[in-house]
N, C-alpha and C positions, 0 to 999 in steps of 0.2 A: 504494500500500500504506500509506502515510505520512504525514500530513500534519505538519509538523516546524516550521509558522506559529509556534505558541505556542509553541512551546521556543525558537523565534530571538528572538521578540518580547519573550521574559525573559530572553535570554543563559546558556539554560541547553540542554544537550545532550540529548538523546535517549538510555534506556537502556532495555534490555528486559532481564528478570529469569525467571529458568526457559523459558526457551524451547525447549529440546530440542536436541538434537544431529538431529535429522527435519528443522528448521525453520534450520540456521544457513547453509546455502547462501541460504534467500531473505534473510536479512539481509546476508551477505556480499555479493550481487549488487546488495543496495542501497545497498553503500559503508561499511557498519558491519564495526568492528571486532568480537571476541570475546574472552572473557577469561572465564575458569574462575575462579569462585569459591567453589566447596567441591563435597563430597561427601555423598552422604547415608550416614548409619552408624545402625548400633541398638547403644544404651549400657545396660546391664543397671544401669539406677539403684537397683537394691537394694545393687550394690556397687562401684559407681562412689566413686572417689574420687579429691582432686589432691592428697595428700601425698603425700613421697618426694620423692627426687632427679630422676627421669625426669618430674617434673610440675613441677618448679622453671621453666621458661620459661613453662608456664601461668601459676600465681601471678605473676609476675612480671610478664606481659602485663594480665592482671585488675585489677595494683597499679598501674598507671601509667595504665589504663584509667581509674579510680576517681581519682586523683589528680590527672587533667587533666580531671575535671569531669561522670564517666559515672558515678555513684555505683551505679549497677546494675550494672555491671560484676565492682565487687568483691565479689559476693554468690557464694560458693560452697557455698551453705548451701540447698539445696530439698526442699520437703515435696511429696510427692505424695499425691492419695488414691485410695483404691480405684477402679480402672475396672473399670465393670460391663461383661458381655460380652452 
């Protein structure tokens, strides 16, 4: 299923990204871990917003984000424009 040459050959590991919850038995039976790393969500960006107290840990992740060198990070500020259907 695998071939895992080049990832030994640079010391770096094998990751698979959206695989499905369909497909995580054949990875598990090939000795791969799993690990959940988010969720899909629909945010109404018309009024979406991270002020307030209950967004404080956001701001907060964004600002240290930005501060250790992710300067995109701490952009909370996005334009979007008309999607045509």
């Amino acid at each position: 299923m695998f071939d895992d040459v080049h990832c030994e050959s640079n010391g770096w590991s094998p990751a698979f990204y959206q695989t499905g919850p369909d497909n995580l038995p054949i990875f598990t039976e090939a000795g791969f871990d799993s690990l959940c790393i988010g969720h899909e969500a629909i945010v109404d960006v018309r009024n979406f917003s991270l002020s307030g107290n209950s967004k404080q840990s956001i701001r907060t992740a964004l600002n240290k984000l930005n501060k250790n060198g992710f300067p995109w990070a701490g952009s909370t500020r996005v334009t979007f424009g008309r999607v045509s259907s």
